[in-house]
Wavefront OBJ file of the C-alpha trace (Angstrom):
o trace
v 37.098 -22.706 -8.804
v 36.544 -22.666 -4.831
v 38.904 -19.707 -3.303
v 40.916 -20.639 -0.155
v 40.806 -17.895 2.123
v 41.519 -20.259 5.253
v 43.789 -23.362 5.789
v 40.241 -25.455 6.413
v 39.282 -24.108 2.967
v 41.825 -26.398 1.162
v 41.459 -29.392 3.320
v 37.429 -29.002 2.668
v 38.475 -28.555 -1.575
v 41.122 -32.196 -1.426
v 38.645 -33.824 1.200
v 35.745 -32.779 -1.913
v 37.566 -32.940 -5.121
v 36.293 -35.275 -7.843
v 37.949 -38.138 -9.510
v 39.199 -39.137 -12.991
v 36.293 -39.240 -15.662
v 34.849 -43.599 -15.447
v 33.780 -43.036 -18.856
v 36.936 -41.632 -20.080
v 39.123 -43.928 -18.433
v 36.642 -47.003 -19.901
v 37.082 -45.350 -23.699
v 40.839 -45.504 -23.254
v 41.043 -48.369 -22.206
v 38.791 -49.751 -24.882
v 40.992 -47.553 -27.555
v 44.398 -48.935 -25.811
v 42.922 -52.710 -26.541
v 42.243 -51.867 -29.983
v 45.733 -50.530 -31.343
v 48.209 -52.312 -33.933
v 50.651 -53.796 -31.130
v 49.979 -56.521 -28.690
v 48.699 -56.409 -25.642
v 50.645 -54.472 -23.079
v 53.638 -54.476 -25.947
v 54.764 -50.368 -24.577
v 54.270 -51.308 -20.990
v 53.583 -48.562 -18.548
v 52.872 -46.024 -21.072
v 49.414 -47.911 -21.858
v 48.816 -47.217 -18.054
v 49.931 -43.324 -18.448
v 47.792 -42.874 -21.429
v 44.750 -44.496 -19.764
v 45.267 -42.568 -16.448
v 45.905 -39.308 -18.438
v 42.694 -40.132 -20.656
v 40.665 -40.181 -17.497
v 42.060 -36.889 -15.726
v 41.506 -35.221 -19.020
v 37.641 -36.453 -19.453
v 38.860 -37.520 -22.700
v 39.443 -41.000 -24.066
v 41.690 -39.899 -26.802
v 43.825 -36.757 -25.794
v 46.846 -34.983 -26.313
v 49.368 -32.939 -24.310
v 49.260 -29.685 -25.750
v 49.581 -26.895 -22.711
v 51.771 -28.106 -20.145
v 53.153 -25.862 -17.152
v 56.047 -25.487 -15.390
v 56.168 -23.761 -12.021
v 59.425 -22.719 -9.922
v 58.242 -21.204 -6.588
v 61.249 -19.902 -4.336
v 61.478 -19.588 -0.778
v 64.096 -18.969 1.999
v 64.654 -20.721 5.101
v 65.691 -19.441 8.697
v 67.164 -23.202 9.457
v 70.572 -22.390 6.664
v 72.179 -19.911 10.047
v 72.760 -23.434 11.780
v 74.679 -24.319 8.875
v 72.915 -26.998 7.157
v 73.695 -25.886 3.423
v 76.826 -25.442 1.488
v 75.666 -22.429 -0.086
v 74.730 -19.484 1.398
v 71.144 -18.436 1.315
v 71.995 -15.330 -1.000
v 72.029 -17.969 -3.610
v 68.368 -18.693 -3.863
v 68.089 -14.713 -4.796
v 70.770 -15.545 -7.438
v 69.246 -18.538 -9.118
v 65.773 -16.516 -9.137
v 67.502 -14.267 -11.644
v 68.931 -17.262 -13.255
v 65.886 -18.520 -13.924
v 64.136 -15.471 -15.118
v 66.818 -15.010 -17.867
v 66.655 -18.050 -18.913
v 69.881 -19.911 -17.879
v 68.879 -22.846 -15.545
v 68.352 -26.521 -16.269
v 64.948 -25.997 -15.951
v 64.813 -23.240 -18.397
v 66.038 -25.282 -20.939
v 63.795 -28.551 -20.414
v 60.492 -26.755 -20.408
v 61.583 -25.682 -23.141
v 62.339 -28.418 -24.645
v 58.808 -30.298 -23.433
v 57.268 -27.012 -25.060
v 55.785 -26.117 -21.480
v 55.300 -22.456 -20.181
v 57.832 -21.588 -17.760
v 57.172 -19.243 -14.530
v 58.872 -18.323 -11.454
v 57.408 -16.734 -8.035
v 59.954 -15.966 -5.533
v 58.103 -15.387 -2.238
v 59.505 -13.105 0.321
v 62.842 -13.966 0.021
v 63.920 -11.212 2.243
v 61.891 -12.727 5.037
v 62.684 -16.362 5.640
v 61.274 -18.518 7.219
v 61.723 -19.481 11.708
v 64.887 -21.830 12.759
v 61.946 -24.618 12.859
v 63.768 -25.823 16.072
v 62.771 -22.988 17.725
v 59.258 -22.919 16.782
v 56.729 -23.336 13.843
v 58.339 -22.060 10.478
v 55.429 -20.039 9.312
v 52.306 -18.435 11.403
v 49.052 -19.108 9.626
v 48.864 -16.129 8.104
v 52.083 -16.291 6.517
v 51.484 -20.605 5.753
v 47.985 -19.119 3.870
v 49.793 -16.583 1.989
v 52.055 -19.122 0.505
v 49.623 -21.948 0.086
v 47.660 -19.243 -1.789
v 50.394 -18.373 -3.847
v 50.889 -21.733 -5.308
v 47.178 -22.177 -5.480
v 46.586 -19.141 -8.072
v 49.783 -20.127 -9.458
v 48.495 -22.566 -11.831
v 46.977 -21.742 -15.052
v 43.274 -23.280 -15.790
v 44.161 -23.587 -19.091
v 47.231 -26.449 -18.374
v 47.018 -29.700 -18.788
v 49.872 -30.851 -17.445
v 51.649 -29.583 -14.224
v 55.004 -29.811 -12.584
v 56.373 -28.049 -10.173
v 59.539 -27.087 -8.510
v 61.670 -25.335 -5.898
v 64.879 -22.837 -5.144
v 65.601 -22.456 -1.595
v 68.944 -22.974 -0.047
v 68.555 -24.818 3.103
v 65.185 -26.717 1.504
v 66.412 -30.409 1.835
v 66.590 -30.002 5.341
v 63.251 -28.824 5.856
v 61.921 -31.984 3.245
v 63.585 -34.209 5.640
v 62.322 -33.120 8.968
v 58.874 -33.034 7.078
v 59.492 -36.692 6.255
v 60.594 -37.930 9.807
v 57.751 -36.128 11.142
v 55.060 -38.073 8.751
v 57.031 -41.155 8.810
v 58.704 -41.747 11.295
v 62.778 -42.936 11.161
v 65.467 -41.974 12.256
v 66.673 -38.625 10.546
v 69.785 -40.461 8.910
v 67.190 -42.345 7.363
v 65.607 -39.116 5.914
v 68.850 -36.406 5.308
v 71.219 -36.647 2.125
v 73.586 -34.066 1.124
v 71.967 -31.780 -0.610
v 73.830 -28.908 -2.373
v 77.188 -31.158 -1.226
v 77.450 -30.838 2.648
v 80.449 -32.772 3.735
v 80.465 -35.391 6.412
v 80.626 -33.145 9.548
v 77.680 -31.351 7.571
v 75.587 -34.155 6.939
v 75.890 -35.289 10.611
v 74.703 -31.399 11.574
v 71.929 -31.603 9.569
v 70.957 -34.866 10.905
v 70.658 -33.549 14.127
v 68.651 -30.398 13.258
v 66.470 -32.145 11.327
v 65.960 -35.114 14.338
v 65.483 -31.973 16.825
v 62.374 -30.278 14.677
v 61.124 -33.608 13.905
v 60.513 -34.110 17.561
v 59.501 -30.926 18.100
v 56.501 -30.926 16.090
v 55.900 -34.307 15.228
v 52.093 -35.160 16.143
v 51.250 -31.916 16.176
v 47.940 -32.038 13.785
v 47.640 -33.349 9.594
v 49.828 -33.134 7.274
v 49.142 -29.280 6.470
v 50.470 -28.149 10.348
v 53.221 -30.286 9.850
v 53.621 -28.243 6.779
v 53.015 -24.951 8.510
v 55.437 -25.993 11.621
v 58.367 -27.579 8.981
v 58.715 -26.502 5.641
v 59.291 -23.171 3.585
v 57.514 -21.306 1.425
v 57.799 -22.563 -1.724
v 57.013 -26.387 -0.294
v 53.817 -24.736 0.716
v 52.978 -23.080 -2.275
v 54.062 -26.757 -4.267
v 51.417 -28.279 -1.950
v 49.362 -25.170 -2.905
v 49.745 -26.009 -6.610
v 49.092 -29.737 -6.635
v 46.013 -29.129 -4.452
v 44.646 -26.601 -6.925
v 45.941 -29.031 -9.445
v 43.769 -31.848 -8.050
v 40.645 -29.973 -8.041
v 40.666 -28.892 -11.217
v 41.218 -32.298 -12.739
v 44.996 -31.401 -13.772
v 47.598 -34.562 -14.390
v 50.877 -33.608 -12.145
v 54.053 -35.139 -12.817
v 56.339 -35.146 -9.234
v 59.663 -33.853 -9.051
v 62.395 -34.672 -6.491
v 62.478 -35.572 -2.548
v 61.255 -31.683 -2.077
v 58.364 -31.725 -4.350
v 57.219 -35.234 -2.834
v 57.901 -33.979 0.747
v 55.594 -31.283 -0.191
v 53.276 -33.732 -1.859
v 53.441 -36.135 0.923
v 51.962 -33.086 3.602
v 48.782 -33.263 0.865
v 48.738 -37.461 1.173
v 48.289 -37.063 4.822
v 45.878 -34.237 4.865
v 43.268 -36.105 2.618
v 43.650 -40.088 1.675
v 43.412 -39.585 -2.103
v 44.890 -36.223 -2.750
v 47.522 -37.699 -5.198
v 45.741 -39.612 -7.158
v 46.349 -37.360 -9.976
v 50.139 -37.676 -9.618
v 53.036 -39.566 -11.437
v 56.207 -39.853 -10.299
v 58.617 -37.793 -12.628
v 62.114 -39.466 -11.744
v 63.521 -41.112 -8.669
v 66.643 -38.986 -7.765
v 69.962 -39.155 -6.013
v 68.605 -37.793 -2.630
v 68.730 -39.965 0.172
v 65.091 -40.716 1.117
v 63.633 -39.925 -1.996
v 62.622 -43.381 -3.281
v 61.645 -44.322 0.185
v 59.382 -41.317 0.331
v 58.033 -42.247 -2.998
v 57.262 -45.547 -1.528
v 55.261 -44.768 1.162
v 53.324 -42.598 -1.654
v 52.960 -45.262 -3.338
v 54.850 -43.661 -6.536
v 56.576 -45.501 -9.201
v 58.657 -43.645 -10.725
v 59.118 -43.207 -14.642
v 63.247 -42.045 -14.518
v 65.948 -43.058 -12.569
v 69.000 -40.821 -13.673
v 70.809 -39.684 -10.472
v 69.459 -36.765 -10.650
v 69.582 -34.113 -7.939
v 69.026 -30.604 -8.490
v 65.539 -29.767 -7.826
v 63.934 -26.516 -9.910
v 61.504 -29.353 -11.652
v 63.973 -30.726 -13.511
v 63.190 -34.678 -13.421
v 59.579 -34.128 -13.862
v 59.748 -31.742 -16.554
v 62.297 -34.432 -18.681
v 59.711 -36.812 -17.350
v 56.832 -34.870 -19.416
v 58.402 -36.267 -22.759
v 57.729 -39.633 -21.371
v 54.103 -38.449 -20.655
v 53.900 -36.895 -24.359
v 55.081 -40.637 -25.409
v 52.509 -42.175 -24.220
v 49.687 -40.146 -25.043
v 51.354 -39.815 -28.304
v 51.357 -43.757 -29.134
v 47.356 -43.775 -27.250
v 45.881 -40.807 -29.404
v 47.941 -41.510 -32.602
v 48.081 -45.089 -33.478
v 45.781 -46.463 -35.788
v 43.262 -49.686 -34.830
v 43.626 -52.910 -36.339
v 40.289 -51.698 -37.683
v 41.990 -48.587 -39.075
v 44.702 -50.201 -40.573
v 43.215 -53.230 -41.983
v 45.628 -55.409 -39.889
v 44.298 -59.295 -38.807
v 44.033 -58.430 -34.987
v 45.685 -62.804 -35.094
l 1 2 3 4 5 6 7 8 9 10 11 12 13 14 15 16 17 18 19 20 21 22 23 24 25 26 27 28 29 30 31 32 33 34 35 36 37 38 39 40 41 42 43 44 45 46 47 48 49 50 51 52 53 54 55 56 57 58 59 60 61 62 63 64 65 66 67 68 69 70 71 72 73 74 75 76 77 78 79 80 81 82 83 84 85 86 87 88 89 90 91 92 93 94 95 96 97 98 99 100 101 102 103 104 105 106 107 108 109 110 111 112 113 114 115 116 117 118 119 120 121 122 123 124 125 126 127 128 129 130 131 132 133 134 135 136 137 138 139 140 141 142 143 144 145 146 147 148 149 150 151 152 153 154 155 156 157 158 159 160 161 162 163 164 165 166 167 168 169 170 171 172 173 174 175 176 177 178 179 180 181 182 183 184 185 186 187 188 189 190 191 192 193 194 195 196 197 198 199 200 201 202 203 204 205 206 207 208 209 210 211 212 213 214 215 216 217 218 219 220 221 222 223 224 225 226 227 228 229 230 231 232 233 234 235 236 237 238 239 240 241 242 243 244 245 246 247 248 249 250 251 252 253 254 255 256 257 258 259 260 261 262 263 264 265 266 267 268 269 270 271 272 273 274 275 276 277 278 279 280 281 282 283 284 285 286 287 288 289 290 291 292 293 294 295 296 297 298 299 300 301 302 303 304 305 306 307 308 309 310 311 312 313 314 315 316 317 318 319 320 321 322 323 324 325 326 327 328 329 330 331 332 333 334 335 336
């Protein structure tokens, strides 16, 4: 596995990485034609399986080691009062998480995936971004490492998540500045702002958006917009991508961070599902210009990974139903 020791390091590994296995992809398909149903009779799960099949080199897999990351950042933007929380909290849920109390603790879980956390530098956060770039390079590597070496080799399945009070603001002014919009197009509530809130963090977000807008790929607008643990998300699907892991996409932050990959490298994502479409304003339009459809729609809105890691018992459906079934062959049934 290539080591990224420079920002031009990972853009050389996305603009390099391989795709999904042809021959894999072909045997699932073949397989998927050859089951007791009829054709296309479970819908987009025969697309999951196939799509899984071929990311997995194998045309009859299973979902056996999946992986749940939480990274967790701080952000310098909460002292203009974007958040309803304070950014002590992101310290708070860190612990939460390790002892197992969160949402997220309990849905790995439940999917059966290994759970970890990385809080990074949470006593440093990150530059008011409309006063200059969040993170220097050095500190922008450091946390695009972190996610990067955060993912096991072993996984086969990968989904990622966030804690960072303040970190809807920075996934909006990430998405104006790729996008384009007006920031109310972009900004939602987040942890609950009220209306005078919302209408604050409109205008911070427009006023970094402008700032650094056009300013280089999709990376630097990472660098000059988002946190820590965005980076380190972007870190983890990148590494992800390389190594030929399936990644199921959380919320408006995980996409936001995805999204900085999209525009770094033109088929960085293609070994990406869309977890859940959640309550955050901009989040299905983000996943539309990523071209993401996505398997949940349950209002959803807390971030940590939650909506992808329900979504992985969607995944383990499919590849269930692909790997399990018996052929008409198998089962002696009159294909009609």
């Amino acid at each position: 596995m290539t080591d990224i020791r420079t920002i031009d390091d990972l853009r050389a590994a996305l603009a390099g990485a391989p795709g999904p296995s042809e021959a894999a992809t072909r045997g699932a398909q073949a397989r998927n034609g050859q089951l007791t149903k009829p054709p296309g009779a479970l819908g987009r799960l025969e697309d999951l399986a196939v799509w899984y099949a071929g990311w997995r080199d194998d045309p009859r897999p299973s979902v056996s080691a999946p992986q749940v990351i939480v990274f967790a950042g701080n952000h310098g933007i909460t002292a203009r009062g974007v958040s309803a929380f304070p950014a002590a909290v992101t310290e708070q849920m860190v612990l939460n998480f390790q002892a197992g109390g969160a949402a997220i603790n309990q849905l790995a879980t439940l999917a059966g995936a290994r759970m970890d956390v990385h809080a990074l530098s949470l006593d440093t956060p990150t530059r008011d971004f409309t006063e200059g770039p969040a993170m220097d390079e050095p500190a922008f590597l450091s946390a695009l490492r972190a996610g990067w070496e955060a993912v096991d080799p072993a996984t086969d399945l990968l989904v990622v998540g966030e804690m960072g009070i303040g970190n809807t603001t920075s996934a909006a002014a990430l998405a104006q500045a790729l996008y384009g919009g007006a920031a109310a197009d972009w900004v939602g509530r987040g942890t609950g702002v009220d209306d005078a809130g919302l209408a604050l963090k409109s205008e911070v977000v427009a006023a970094g958006a402008a700032l650094h807008a056009g300013h280089g790929d999709g990376l630097e607008t990472l660098r000059r917009l988002g946190g820590r643990e965005i980076a380190a998300m972007a870190g983890a699907i990148a590494r992800a991508r390389v190594a030929g892991i399936p990644v199921i996409l959380d919320g408006f932050i995980c996409c936001a961070a995805a999204a900085c990959l999209a525009e770094t490298a033109p088929r960085a994502l293609d070994h990406c599902v869309a977890g859940h479409v959640s309550a955050e304003a901009g989040h299905a339009a983000l996943l539309d210009r990523l071209g993401k459809a996505p398997l949940l729609s349950l209002g959803m809105r807390l971030g940590e990974g939650s909506g992808a890691a329900l979504a992985i018992q969607v995944l383990k459906g499919a590849v269930a139903c692909h790997s399990g079934m018996a052929t008409f062959a198998e089962a002696g049934v009159s294909e009609g």
